[in-house]
C-alpha positions, -999 to 999 in steps of 0.1 A, spaced: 601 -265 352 600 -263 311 611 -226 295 598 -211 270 613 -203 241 610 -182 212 570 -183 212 551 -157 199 525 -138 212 496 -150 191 501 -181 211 493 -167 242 461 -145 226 455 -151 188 439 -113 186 474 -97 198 502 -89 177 534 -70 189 547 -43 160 578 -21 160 608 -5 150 636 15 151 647 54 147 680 73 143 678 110 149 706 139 134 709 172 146 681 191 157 661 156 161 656 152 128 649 119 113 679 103 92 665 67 92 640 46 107 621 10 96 597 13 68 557 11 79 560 -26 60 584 -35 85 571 -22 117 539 -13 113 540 22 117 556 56 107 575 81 127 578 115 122 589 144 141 560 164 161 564 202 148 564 231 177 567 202 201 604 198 214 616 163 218 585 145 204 581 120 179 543 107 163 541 69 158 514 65 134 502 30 132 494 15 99 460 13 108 436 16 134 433 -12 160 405 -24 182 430 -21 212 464 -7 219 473 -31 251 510 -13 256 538 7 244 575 12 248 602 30 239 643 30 248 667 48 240 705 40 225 733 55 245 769 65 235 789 30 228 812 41 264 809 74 270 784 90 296 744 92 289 739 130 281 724 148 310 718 179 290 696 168 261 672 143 258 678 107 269 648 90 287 619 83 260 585 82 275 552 77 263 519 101 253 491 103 241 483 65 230 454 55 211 443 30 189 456 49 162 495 56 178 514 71 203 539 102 209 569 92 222 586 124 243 622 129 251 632 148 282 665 153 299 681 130 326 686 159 353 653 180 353 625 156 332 622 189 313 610 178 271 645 182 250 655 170 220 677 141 215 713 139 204 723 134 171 732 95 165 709 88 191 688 55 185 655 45 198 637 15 195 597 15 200 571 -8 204 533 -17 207 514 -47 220 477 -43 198 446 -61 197 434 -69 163 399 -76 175 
C-alpha cells in the first residue's frame, strides 16, 4: 500500500486551504508574540472581560470554515499546571474566526494561561 507524503490539501479539494499559527502568552495572558496575519492568516488578540480567551480573526471572510484546532505547549519536564489554564478549546467559529478558550485541567472552569505558555492554532477553510 503506497503512503502519502507531504501532499497538500488543495490536492485532495482545490477550494480548501489550511492556515495557522502560533501564540506565546506573558503574565496575565497577555500576548508577547505570535505569527504575523501574512504568515498565518489571521490575528490574535486577547478577548477583554473574557478570562482565558483569545479572538482569531481571519484575514478575510471565507465561504466555509470546515475545522479548527488549537493545542497547547506544556512545561519542557515539569508537570501541566492544574491550576491555570491548559486545555485550549474552541468557540464561537464562523467564517470570519474563532475564540479559542482556556480552562483549567481539574474543574474545566475558563482560566487564563501561564506565562511562557505556547499555543499553536489552526483552520481548515473553504475558499469557495
Amino acid at each position: 500500500m503506497a503512503v502519502r507524503r507531504g501532499f497538500l490539501v488543495e490536492a485532495l479539494n482545490p477550494s480548501y486551504r489550511i492556515i495557522g499559527g502560533n501564540v506565546v502568552i506573558t503574565a496575565a495572558g497577555a500576548i508577547s508574540s505570535q505569527d504575523t496575519a501574512k504568515q498565518s492568516g489571521a490575528t490574535v488578540t486577547k478577548t477583554a472581560a473574557k478570562t482565558g480567551r483569545y479572538s482569531v480573526l481571519f484575514d478575510r471572510t471565507y465561504k466555509r470554515v470546515v475545522s479548527t484546532g488549537s493545542s497547547m505547549f506544556g512545561p519542557a519536564d515539569a508537570a501541566f499546571p492544574t491550576t491555570t489554564g491548559a486545555s485550549p478549546k474552541q468557540r464561537n467559529r464562523a467564517t470570519t474566526g474563532f475564540d479559542i478558550q482556556f480552562v483549567r485541567e481539574d474543574t474545566q472552569a475558563d482560566a487564563e494561561p501561564a506565562s511562557g505558555t505556547s499555543f499553536d492554532w489552526w483552520a481548515v477553510v473553504a475558499l469557495n
